[in-house]
C-alpha positions as CSV (number, residue, x, y, z in Angstrom):
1,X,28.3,-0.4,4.8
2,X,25.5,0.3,7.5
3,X,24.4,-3.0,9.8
4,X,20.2,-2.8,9.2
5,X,18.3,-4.3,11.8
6,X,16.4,-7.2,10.0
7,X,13.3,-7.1,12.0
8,X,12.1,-3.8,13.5
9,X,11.1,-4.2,17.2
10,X,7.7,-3.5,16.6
11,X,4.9,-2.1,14.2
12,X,5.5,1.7,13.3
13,X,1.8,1.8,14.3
14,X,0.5,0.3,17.7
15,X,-2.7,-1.4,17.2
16,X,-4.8,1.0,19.0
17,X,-7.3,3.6,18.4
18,X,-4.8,5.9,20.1
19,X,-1.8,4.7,17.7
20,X,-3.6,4.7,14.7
21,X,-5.4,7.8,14.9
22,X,-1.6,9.8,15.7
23,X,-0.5,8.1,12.7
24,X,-3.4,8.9,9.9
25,X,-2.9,12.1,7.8
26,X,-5.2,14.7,7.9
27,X,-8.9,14.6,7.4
28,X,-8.3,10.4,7.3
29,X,-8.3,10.8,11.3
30,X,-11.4,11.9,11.4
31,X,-12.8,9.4,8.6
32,X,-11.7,6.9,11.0
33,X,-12.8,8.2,14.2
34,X,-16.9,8.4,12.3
35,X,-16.5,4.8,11.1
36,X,-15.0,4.1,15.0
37,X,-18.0,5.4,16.9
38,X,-20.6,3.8,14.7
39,X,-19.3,0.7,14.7
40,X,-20.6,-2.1,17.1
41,X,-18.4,-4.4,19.7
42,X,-16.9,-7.1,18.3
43,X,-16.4,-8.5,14.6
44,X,-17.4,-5.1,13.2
45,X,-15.3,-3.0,15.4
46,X,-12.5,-5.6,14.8
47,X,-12.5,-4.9,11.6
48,X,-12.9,-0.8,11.4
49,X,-9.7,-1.2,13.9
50,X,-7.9,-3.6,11.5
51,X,-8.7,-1.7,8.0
52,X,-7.6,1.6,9.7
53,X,-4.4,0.1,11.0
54,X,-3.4,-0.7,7.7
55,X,-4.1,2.3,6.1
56,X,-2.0,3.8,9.3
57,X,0.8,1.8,8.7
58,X,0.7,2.6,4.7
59,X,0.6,6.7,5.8
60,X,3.6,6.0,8.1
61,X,5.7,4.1,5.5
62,X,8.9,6.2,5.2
63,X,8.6,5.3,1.4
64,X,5.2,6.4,0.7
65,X,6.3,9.5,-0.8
66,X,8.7,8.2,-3.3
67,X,6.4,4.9,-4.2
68,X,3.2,7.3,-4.8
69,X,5.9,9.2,-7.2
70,X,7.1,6.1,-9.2
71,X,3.6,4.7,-9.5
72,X,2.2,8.4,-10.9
73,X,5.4,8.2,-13.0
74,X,5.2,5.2,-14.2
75,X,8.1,3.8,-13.4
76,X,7.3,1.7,-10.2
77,X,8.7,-2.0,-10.8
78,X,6.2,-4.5,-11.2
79,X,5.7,-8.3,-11.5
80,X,3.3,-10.6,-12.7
81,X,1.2,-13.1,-11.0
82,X,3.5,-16.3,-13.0
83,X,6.6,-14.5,-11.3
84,X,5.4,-14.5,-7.7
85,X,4.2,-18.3,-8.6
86,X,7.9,-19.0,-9.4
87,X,9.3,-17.3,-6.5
88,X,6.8,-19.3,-4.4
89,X,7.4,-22.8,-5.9
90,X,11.1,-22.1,-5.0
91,X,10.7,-21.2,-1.7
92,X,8.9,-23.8,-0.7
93,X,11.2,-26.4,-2.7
């Protein structure tokens, strides 16, 4: 048995243009760095920095590969929305 470090110390992605644009795949980096330089100080650049850091962090999952395979397979688990309720009402009891 291997000890796992519950928390990691940090995002895998820094929440910078700089950290998100060394973590996007391919022609993504440069999706990101059009939408970047059009958008406008403030709210709107907020948000081109926060949907980009997500996508960022989804490319740099170390899972991605084998969670794009099981979803194109089919065989991906899945819940449904009554489940997560459950699991909800029973954390919070």
């Amino acid at each position: 048995m291997s000890a796992q470090p519950v928390h990691e110390e940090g995002p895998r992605v820094p929440r910078t243009i700089g950290g998100i644009s060394n973590a996007l795949r391919g022609s993504r980096r440069a999706q990101f760095f059009a939408e970047l330089l059009e958008a406008q100080q403030g709210p709107e650049l907020d948000g081109v920095i926060s949907a980009w850091w997500g996508r960022a962090m989804l490319d740099t999952d170390p899972d991605r590969d084998r969670i794009h395979a099981a979803a194109e397979a089919g065989t991906l688990p899945t819940t449904t929305m009554d489940e997560i309720a459950r699991r909800r009402q029973e954390c919070t009891a």
